[in-house]
C-alpha positions in Angstrom: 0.0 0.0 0.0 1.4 3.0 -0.7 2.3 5.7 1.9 1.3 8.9 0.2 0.0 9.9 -3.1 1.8 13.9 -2.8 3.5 13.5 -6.5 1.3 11.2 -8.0 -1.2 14.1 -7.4 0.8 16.3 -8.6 1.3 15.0 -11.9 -2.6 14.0 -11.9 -1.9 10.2 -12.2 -2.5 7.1 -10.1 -0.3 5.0 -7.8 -0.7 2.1 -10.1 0.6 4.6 -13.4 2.8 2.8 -15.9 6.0 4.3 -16.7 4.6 5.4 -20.2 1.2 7.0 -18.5 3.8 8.9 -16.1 6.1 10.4 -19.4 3.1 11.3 -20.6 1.3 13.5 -17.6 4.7 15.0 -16.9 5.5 16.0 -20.4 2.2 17.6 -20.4 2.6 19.7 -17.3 6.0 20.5 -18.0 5.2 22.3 -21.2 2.6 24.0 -19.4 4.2 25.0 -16.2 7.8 26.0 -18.2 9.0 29.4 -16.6 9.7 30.1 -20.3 5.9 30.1 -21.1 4.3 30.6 -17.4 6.8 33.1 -15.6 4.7 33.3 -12.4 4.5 29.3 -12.4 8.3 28.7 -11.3 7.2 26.9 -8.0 4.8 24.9 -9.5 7.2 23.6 -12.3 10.0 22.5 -9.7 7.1 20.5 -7.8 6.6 18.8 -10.7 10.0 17.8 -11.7 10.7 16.7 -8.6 7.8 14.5 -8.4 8.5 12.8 -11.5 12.9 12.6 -10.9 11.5 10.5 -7.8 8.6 8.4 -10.0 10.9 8.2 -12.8 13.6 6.1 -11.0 11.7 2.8 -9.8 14.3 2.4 -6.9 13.1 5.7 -5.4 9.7 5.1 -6.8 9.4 2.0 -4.4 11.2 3.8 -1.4 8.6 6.8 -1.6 5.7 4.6 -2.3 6.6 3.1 1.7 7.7 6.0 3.5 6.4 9.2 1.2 8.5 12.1 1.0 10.3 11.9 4.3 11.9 8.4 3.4 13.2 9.9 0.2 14.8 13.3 2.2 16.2 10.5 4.7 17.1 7.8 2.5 19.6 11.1 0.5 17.9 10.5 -3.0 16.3 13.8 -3.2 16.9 17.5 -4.8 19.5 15.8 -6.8 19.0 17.2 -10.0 17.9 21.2 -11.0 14.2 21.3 -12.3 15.8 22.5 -15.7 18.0 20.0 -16.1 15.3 17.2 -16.0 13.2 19.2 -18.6 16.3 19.0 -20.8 17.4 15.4 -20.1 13.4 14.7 -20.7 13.2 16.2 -23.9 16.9 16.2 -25.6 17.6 19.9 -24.8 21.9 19.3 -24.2 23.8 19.9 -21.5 24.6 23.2 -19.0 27.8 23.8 -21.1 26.0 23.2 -24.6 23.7 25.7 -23.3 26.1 28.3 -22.6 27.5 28.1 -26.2 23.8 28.3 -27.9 20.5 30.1 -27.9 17.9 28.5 -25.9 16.0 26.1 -27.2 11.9 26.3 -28.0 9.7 23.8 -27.3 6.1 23.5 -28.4 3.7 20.8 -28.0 1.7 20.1 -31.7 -2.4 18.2 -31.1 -2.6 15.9 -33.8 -5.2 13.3 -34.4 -5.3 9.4 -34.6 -5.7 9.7 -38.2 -3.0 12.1 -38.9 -0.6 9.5 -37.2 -1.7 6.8 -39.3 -2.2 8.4 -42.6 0.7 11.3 -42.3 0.2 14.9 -42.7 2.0 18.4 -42.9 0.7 21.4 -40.6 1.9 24.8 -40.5 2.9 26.1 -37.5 3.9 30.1 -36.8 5.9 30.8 -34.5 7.2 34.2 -32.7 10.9 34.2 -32.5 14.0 36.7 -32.0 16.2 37.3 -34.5 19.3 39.6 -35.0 18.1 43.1 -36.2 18.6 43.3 -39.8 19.2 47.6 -39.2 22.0 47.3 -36.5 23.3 44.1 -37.1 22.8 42.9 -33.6 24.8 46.1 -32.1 22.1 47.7 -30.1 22.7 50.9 -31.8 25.6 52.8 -33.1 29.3 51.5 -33.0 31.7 53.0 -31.2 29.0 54.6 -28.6 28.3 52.5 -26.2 28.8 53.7 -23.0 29.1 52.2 -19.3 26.0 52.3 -17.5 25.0 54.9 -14.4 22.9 53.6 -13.0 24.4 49.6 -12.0 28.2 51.3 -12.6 28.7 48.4 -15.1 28.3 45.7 -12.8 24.7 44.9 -14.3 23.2 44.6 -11.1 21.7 46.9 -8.7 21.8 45.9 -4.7 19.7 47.4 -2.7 19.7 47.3 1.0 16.2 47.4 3.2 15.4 46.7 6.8 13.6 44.0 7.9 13.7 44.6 11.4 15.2 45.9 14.7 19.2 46.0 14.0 18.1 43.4 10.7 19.1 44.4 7.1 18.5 42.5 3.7 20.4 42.9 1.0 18.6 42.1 -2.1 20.4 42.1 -5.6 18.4 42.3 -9.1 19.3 42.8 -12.6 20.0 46.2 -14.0 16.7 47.7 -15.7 18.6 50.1 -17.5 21.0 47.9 -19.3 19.2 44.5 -19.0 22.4 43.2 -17.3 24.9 43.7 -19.6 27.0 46.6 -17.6 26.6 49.0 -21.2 24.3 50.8 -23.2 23.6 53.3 -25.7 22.2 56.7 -24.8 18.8 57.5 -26.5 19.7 59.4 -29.4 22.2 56.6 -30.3 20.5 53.7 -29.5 18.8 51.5 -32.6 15.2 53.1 -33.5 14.1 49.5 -35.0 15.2 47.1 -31.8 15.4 50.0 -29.5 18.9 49.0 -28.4 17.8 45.1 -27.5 20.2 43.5 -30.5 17.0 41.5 -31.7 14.0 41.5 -33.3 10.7 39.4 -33.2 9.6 38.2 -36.4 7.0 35.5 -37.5 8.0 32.4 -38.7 6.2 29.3 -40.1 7.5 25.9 -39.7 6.0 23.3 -42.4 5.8 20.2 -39.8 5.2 16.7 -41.6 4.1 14.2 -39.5 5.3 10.5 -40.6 3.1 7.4 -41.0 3.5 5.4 -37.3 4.9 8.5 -35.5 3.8 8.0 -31.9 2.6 10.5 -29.2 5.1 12.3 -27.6 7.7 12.2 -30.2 10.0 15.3 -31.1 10.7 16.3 -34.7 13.0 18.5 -34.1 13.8 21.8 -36.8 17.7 22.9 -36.3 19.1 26.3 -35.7 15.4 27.3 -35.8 15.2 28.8 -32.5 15.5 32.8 -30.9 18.7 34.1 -32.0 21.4 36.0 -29.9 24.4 38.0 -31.0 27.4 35.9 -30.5 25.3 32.6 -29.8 24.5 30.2 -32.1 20.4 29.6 -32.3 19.3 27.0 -30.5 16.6 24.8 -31.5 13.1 24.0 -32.1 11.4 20.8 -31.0 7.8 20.1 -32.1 6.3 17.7 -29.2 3.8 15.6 -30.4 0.4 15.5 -28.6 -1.9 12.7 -29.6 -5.9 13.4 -29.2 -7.8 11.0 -28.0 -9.6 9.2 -30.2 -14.1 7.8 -29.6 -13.4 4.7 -31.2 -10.1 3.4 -31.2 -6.8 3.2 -28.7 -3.5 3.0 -29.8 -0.7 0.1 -27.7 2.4 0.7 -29.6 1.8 -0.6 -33.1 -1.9 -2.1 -32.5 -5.0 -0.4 -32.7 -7.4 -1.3 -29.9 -11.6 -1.3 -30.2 -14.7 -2.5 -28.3 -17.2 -4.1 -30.6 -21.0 -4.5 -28.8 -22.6 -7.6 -30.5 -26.0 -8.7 -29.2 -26.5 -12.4 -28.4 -28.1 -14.2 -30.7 -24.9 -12.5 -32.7 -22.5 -14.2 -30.1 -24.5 -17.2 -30.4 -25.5 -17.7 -33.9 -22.4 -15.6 -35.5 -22.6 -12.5 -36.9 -21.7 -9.9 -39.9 -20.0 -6.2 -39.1 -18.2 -3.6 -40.8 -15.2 -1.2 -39.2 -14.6 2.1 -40.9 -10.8 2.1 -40.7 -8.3 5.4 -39.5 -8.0 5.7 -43.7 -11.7 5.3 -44.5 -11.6 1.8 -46.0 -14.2 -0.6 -44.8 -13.6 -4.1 -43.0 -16.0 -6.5 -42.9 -16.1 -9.4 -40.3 -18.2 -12.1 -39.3 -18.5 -15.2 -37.0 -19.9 -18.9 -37.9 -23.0 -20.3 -36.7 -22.2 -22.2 -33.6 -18.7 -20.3 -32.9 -19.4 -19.0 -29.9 -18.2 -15.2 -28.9 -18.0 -14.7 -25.3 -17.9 -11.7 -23.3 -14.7 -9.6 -23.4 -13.5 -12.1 -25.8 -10.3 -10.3 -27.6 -9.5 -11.5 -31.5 -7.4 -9.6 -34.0 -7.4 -8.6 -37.8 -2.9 -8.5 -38.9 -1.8 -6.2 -40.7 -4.9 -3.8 -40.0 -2.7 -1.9 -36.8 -0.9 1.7 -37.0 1.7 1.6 -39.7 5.4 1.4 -38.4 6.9 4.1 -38.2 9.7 4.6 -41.3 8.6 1.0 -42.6 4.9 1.9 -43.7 3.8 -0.8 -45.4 4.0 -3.3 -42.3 1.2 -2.7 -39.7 0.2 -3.8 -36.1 -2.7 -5.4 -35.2 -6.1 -4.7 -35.0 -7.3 -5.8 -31.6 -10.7 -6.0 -31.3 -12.5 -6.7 -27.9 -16.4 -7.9 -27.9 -19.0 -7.0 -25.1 -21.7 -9.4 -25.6 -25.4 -7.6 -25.1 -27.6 -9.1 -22.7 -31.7 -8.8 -23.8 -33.6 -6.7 -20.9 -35.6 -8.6 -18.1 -38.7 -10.4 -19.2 -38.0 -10.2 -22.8 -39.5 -13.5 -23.5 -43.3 -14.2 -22.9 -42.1 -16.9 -19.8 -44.6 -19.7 -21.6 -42.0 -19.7 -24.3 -38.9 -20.3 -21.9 -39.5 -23.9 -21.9 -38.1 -23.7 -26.1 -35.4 -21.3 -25.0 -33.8 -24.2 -22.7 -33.9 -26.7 -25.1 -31.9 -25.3 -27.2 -29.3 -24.1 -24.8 -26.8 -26.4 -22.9 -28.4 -28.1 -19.9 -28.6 -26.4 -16.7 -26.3 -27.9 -14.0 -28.5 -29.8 -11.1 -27.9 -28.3 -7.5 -28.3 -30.6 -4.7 -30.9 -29.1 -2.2 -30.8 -30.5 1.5 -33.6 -29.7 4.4 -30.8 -27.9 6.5 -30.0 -25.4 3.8 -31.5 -22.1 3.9 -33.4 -20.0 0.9 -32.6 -16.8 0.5 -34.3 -13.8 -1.8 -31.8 -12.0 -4.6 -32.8 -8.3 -5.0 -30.8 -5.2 -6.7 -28.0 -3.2 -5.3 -28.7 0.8 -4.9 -25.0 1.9 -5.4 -26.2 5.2 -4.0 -27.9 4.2 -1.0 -25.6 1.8 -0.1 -22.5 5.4 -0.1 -24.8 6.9 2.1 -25.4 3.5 4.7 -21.1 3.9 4.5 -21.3 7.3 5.3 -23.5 7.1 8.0 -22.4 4.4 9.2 -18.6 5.8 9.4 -20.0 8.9 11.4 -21.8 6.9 13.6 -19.0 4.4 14.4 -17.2 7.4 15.1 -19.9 8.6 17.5 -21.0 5.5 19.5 -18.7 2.9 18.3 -18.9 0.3 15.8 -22.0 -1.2 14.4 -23.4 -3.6 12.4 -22.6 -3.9 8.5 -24.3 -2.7 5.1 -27.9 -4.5 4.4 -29.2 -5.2 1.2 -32.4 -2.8 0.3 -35.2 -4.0 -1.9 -36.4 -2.0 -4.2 
């Protein structure tokens, strides 16, 4: 049993969650919560990587699942790793030291539908990104005056002192407004009237994004040197996460596609004739023999008729389909006729009734009533002490 459900919570995911189920939910809130996209969300987004660097790794997984957060603080196996590297190790984004060398890198997560993965598309995507002004060439303004800033004295950082109580001072230090860090800057008059002295641009730019046949949710395609540009950095990149919608009729598993197919009975019984509308709009037709009996959640497949593999289109998964066999509703046959029904059906199996037995009286369960009798009955043990258990109601 687990000890505490704190980060599965956090990433919005059961203690039971696959490894795949937890990639997913923290890819999704990663994007979201980024301090690159949500500035005011910084808190939230190291919760979250922290969460999953400790469900990630089954080893600390299975410690925190027995003693929750304190066992891992304990046990020394957490805070290991900065929020931002674990978004970067997640989705491919280099190392500290390849970061210092390039532009960041942009990351945008792309819907796509079930049919897009399996028939391949192109979207267009525009995107807002910095680039080095065409007018100064990524100066700022005009060479040769640039001058050391007043206000921060060229450190690029202002410190500021304030008191936070009797005999207490704080000193608090914060990035130069005036020259955005960087010690220098141009006075007005020589400053760059198209970036106004900030060495970039932002300019639109659309990315033609083709999606492969058998691509899977969650893959990056990832466009190089497409990122902001900085003077003196080279651009970093952009990677196009993909997001796959769900879909009302089918689930993907890997290569296979996965379905629920209702037949009635006499259908599971007697066999049966159906058509599937497939992901490309061809229809399947499938049937059953007389006498081959279908049972409820029974699972067969169709080859070949799966996703298509990804860079080896032609081959295909499986198509999976599993059957929920209808039941008629109560009384649906006069009860004179019954007698006909059994004959036909495979004897019932004789029950040995003794005087010392007891008959008892099925009825239905009210799921409803039956919360409320828990509830109740939870208060009053509380109250007065235990009682007696849940009774069956008849309606």
């Amino acid at each position: 049993m687990v000890h505490e459900t704190a980060y599965y919570d956090l990433l919005g995911v059961s203690p039971k969650v696959s490894s795949e189920e937890l990639k997913k939910a923290y890819r999704k809130l990663a994007l979201k919560y980024h301090p690159d996209k949500n500035p005011n969300e910084g808190e939230k987004f190291k919760l979250i990587s922290q969460a999953y660097e400790v469900l990630s790794d089954p080893k600390k997984r299975d410690l925190y699942d027995q003693g929750g957060e304190q066992a891992i603080k304990e046990g020394g196996m957490g805070g290991g790793t900065a929020p931002m590297d674990i978004f970067n190790m997640f989705f491919g984004g280099g190392g500290r030291m390849q970061r210092e060398r390039r532009g960041k890198n942009v990351i945008h997560q792309l819907s796509v539908s079930l049919e897009e993965m399996y028939n391949g598309t192109t979207r267009k995507l525009a995107l807002q990104k910095n680039v080095i002004c065409e007018k100064c060439e990524g100066y700022g303004g005009k060479k040769g005056t640039m001058e050391k800033c007043s206000n921060c004295k060229g450190r690029g950082v202002q410190v500021k002192v304030q008191q936070i109580g009797p005999g207490m001072i704080q000193q608090i230090q914060s990035m130069c407004a005036d020259c955005q860090g960087q010690g220098e800057r141009f006075n007005s008059k020589d400053r760059c009237k198209n970036c106004n002295g900030h060495k970039v641009e932002r300019k639109k730019k659309i990315l033609e994004v083709h999606i492969d046949k058998g691509m899977k949710d969650g893959q990056k395609i990832t466009f190089n040197g497409e990122g902001d540009q900085e003077p003196g950095l080279e651009p970093g990149d952009v990677f196009i996460v993909l997001d796959q919608k769900e879909h009302p009729v089918f689930q993907r598993q890997d290569d296979n596609l996965i379905m629920k197919m209702s037949i009635k009975l006499v259908e599971a019984l007697c066999g049966f004739k159906k058509t599937i509308q497939t992901l490309d709009d061809r229809m399947l037709i499938i049937s059953s023999q007389p006498g081959e009996v279908i049972k409820n959640n029974d699972t067969k497949c169709i080859q070949n008729e799966g996703m298509p593999i990804y860079r080896d289109p032609y081959e295909r998964g499986q198509l999976i389909i599993q059957f929920q066999v209808e039941f008629p509703e109560k009384h649906w046959l006069p009860e004179h006729l019954m007698f006909q029904l059994e004959r036909l059906l495979p004897p019932r199996e004789d029950v040995m009734i003794t005087d010392d037995m007891e008959e008892v009286e099925l009825c239905e369960v009210d799921m409803r009533k039956q919360q409320k009798n828990y509830s109740r009955e939870a208060y009053e043990e509380d109250e007065e002490g235990p009682r007696s258990g849940v009774q069956c109601q008849t309606q």
